[in-house]
N, C-alpha and C positions, 0 to 999 in steps of 0.2 A: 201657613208657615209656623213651624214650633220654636221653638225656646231652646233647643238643643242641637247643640253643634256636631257635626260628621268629622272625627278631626285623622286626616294619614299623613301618615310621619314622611317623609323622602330624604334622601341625601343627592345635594348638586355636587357634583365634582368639579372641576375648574384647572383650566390651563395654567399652569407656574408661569411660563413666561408672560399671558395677557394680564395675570395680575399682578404682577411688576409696573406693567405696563398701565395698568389700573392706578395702582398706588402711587406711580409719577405723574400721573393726571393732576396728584395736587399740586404736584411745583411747575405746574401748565404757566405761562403769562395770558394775561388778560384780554388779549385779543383772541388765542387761540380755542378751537373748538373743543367741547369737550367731547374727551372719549369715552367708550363702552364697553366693558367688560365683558359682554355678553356677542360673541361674534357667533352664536351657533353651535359651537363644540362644545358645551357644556350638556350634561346628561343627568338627568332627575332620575334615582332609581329610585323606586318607593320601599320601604321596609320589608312589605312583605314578598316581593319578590330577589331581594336581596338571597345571592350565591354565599356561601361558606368562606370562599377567596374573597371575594369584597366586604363580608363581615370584616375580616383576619386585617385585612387594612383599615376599615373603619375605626376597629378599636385599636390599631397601633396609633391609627392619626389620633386617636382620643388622648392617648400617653403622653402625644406631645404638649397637651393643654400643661403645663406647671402649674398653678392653681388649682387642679382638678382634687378633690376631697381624698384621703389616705385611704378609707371606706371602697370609694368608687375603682379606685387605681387599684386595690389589690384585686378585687375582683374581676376587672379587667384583665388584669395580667393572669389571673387564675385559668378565667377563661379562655385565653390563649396559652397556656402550659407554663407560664413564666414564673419565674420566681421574685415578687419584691425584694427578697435581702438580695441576690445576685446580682439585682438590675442595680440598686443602690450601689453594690461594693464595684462591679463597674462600673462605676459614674466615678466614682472617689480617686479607682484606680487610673482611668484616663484623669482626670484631673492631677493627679501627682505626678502623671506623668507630663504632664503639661506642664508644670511648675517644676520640673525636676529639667525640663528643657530650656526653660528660662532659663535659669538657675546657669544653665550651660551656654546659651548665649550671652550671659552677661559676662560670666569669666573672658569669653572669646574678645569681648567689649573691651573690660579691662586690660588683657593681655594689649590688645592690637593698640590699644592711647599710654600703654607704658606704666601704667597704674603699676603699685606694690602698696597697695593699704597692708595696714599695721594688722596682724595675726591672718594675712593670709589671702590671696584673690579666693578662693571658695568661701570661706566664714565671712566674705565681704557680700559677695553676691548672693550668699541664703538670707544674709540679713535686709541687705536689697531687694530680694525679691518677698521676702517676709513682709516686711514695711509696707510693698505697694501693695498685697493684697490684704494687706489687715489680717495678719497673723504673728504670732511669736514666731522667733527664731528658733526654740525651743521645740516646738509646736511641728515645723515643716521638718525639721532635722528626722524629726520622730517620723514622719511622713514617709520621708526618702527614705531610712532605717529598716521597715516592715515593707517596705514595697520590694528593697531590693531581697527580705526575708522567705516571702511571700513566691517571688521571682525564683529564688533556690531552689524550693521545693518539687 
């Protein structure tokens, strides 16, 4: 026997639903048995037989890591055609747009309990929704400003 290791890489793939069903195992009670992740359907492919199609997935699952290095991820996204500034400014851009629907349920809030804060139910609810997520009101106005700019175009 030598000193040196055989090592091949594989990727498991795995059921969404059984590991749901995995991860509730921990709020199991203490009589109950524990369950298995592993019912059969999960599939080892190894690297080097790895298809083009299952690359194209492997490295989007990889995108979803958030911790994943700026280095690693652009080249990633290289490698599938993408572009990091694009992917960024849609992220930004659903996110404003998220906050710009807040923004519009809290009016509908205000309106429906009778509210009339002083300079306005909109410059109430951007400050509102400003506040909760740790931003200037300055800041989001400028948000919603360039999106609907952007939108124009």
């Amino acid at each position: 026997m030598t000193d040196k290791l055989d090592w091949r890489v594989a990727i498991i793939g795995y059921d969404l639903t059984r590991w749901n069903e995995y991860l509730s195992a921990y709020a199991r009670q203490p009589g109950e048995a524990q369950r298995s992740l592993d019912d059969g359907r999960r599939k080892t492919h190894f690297v080097s037989d790895i298809d083009d199609e299952m690359r194209r997935s492997f490295y989007q699952a990889l995108l979803k890591i958030e911790w994943l290095p700026v280095k690693v991820r652009s080249a990633i996204m290289s490698e599938l055609g993408l572009s990091l500034q694009k992917w960024k400014r849609d992220n930004e851009r659903a996110r404003t747009e998220t906050l710009k629907f807040l923004i519009s349920e809290c009016k509908a809030r205000m309106r429906e309990n009778g509210e009339r804060p002083r300079g306005g139910i909109h410059d109430a609810a951007v400050a509102e929704i400003a506040a909760t997520h740790g931003m200037e009101v300055g800041a989001l106005r400028q948000r919603i400003t360039r999106l609907k700019k952007r939108s124009r175009k």
